[in-house]
C-alpha positions as CSV (number, residue, x, y, z in Angstrom):
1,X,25.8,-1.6,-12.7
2,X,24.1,1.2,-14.5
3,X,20.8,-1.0,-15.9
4,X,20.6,-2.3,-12.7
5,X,20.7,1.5,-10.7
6,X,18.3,2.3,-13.5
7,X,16.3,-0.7,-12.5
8,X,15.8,0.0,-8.5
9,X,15.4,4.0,-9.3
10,X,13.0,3.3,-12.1
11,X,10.7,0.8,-9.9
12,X,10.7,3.2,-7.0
13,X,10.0,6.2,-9.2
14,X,7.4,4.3,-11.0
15,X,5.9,3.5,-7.3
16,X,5.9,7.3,-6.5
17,X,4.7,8.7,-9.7
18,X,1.2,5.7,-9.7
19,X,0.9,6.9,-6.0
20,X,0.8,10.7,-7.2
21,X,-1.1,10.5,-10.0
22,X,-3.7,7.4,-8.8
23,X,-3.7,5.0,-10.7
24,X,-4.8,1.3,-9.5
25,X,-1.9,-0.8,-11.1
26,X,-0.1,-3.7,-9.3
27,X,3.5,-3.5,-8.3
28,X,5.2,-4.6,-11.3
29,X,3.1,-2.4,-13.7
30,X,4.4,0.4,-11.8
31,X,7.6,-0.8,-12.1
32,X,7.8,-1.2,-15.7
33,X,6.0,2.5,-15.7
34,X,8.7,3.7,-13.6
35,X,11.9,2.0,-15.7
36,X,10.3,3.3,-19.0
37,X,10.1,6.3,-17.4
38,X,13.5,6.0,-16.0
39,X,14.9,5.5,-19.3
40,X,13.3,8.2,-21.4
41,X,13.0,10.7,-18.5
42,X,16.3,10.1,-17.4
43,X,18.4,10.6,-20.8
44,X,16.8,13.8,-21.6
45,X,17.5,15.3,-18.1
46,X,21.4,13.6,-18.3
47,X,21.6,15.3,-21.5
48,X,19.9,18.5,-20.4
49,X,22.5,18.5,-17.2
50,X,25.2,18.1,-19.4
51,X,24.6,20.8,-21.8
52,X,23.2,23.4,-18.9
53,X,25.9,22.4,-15.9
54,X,28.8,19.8,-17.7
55,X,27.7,17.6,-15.5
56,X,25.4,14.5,-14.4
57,X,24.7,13.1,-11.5
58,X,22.4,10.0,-10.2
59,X,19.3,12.2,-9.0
60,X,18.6,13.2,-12.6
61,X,18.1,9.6,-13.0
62,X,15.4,9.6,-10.4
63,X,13.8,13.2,-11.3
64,X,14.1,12.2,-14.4
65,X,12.4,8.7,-14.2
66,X,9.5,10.7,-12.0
67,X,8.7,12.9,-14.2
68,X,8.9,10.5,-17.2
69,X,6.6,7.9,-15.3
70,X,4.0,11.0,-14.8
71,X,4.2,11.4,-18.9
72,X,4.2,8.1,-19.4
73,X,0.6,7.7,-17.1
74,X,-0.5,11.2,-18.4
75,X,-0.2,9.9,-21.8
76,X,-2.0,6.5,-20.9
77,X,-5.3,8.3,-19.3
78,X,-5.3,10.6,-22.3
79,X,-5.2,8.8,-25.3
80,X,-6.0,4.5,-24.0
81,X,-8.0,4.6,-21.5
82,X,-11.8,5.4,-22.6
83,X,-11.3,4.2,-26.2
């Protein structure tokens, strides 16, 4: 159940963070963004939530996976793109 919770939030995270930050991908690029995302974004928030509240909850899984899908693209523009 969790990979595939991590799965939908990831992909729809992934969808929102390509729509924010413009980038011309198709749907499962932006999922895969999004699930990377998910995954690293979302274990350092869990573990952050933990430490700061003793407690974690779904929606770090989806801040997390947002904000680690915007990394993720930031990171692509900045160092892949005009190589």
């Amino acid at each position: 159940m969790p990979v595939l919770l991590t799965l939908i939030v990831g992909a729809a995270a992934g969808a929102i963070a390509v729509h924010f930050m413009k980038l011309n991908v198709s749907f499962w690029v932006a999922g895969a963004i999004g699930v990377l995302g998910a995954i690293f974004g979302g274990i350092i928030l869990r573990a952050l939530a933990v430490l700061l509240l003793g407690a974690s909850a779904v929606g770090s899984l989806f801040v997390g996976g947002l904000i680690g899908a915007v990394v993720l693209i930031w990171i692509y523009r900045t160092y892949f793109v005009n190589r």
